[in-house]
N, C-alpha and C positions, 0 to 999 in steps of 0.2 A: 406826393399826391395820393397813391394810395392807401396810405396811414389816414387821412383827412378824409379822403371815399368811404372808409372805415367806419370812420367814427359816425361821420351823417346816416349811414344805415344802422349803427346800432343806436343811434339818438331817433330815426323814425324807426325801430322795433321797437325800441321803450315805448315810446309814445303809441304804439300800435297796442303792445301789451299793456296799457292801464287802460285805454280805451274800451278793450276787449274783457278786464277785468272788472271794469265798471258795468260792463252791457251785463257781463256774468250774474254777477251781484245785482245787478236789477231783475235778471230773469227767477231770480233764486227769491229775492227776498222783495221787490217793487221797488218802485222810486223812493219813498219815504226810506229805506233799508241802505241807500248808498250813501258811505262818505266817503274823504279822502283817506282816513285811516281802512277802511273797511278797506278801500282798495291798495293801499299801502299791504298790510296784512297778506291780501293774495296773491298778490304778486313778489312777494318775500323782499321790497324792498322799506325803507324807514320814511315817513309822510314827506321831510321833507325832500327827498327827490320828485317825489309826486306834484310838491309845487314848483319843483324847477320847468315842469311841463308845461304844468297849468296853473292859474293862477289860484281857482278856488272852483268850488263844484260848479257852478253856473259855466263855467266855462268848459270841461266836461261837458255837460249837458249843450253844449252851443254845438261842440263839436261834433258830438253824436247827432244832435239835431241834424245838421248840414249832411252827415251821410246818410242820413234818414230818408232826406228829400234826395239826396243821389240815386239812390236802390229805386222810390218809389218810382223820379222820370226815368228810368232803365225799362222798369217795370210796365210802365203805361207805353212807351215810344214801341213796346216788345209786342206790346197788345195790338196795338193799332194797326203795328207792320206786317199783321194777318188777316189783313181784311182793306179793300179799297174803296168801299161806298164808307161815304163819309158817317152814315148811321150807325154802321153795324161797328165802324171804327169809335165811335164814342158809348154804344153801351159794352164793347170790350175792354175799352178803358175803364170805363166808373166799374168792373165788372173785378178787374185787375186791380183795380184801388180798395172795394170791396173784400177781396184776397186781401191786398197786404195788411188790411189793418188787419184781419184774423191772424193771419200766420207770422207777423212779427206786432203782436200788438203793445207789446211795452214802448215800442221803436213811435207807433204811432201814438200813445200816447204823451208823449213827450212833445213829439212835433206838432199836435194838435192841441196841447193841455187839457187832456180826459183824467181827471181825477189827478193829473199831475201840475206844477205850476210850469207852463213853457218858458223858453228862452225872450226876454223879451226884445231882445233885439236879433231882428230874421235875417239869416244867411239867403246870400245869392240863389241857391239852390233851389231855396223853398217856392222861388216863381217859376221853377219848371214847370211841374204841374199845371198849373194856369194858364202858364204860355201853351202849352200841348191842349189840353182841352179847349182853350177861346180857338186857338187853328183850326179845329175841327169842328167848332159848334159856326163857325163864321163861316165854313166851306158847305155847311148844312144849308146857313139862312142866307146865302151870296144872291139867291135870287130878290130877295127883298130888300138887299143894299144896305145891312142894318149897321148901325153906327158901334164906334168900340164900349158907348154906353147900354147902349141893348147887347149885344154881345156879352158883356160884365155880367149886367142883370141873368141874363141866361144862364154863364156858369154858375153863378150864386144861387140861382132854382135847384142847378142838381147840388151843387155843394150842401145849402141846406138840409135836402131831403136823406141826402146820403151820408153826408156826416152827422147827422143826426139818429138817424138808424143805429148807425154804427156806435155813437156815446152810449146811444140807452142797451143794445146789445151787452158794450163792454161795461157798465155799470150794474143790469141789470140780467147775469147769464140766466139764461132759462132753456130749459128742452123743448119747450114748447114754441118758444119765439124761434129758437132754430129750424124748427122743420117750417115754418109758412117765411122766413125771410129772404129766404131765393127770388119767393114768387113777389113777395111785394118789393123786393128791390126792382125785378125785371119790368113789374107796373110801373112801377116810380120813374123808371130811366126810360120806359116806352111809351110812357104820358107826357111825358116832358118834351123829347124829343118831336112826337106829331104837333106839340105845342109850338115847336120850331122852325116846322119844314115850308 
């Protein structure tokens, strides 16, 4: 039994270490720069072990995807649980999604397909976010009874404005867009929101 405990931990560290050798190589060189050789290479082992993991990059990429969307509802559920009015819990959300796509933004491109081509079949994961923000934009508009179709429409307002921001940010770095982007996210999410209340 413990021979067989063994081995499933060093079968989930392998698969931990090319996962993590693949995020490397993408931080290093972009999405376009990762293959399964490349990741074979750095982690000192020969390709085809790499496909005894996985079957082929896109599937890599699914996987990363899905802890993608893990970190991110970590990240938002962390936001919200410092704050109890439901407003101030939803522009620390978008505020905290705002963050992640800066400080892991290869991660977010991938799971959003910014200059990347995403997975096209989406992990369970990736409706966290949605589930988390519809909760809080629905406890926003509870007095007006609205339906799970306005609800929808409403995250899709911020989603638009906010991942939109964020494409043309990450497409488009400028020093200049950085210093006024604070202010016009905080418009965006405090326009929206009175839009809601």
């Amino acid at each position: 039994m413990a021979s067989k405990d063994r081995i499933l931990r060093q079968k989930e560290e392998t698969r931990n270490n090319i996962l993590g050798a693949a995020y490397d190589i993408v931080k290093e060189e972009g999405w376009t720069g990762l293959s399964m050789r490349k990741i074979a290479d750095k982690i000192e082992y020969t390709a085809p072990i790499i496909y005894e993991y996985f079957s082929n990059k896109d599937a890599i990429l699914r996987e990363l995807t899905g802890k993608g969307f893990l970190k991110l509802g970590k990240e938002l559920e962390d936001a919200k649980a410092k704050f109890e009015k439901p407003e101030e819990q939803i522009e620390a959300m978008w505020m905290a999604y705002w963050d992640f796509a800066f400080t892991d933004t290869e991660m977010y491109q991938v799971m959003f397909g910014v200059q990347v081509n995403c997975c096209s079949e989406q992990c369970d994961a990736a409706k966290t976010p949605y589930k988390l923000f519809t909760a809080v934009i629905a406890e926003i508009m509870k007095k007006n009874n609205p339906t799970d179709e306005i609800i929808k429409q409403k995250y899709f307002t911020f989603f638009s404005v906010i991942h939109g921001l964020i494409a043309i940010n990450i497409i488009n770095k400028s020093d200049v867009m950085e210093t006024i982007n604070n202010q016009i996210l905080k418009d965006a999410i405090g326009g929206i929101i009175k839009s809601i209340q």
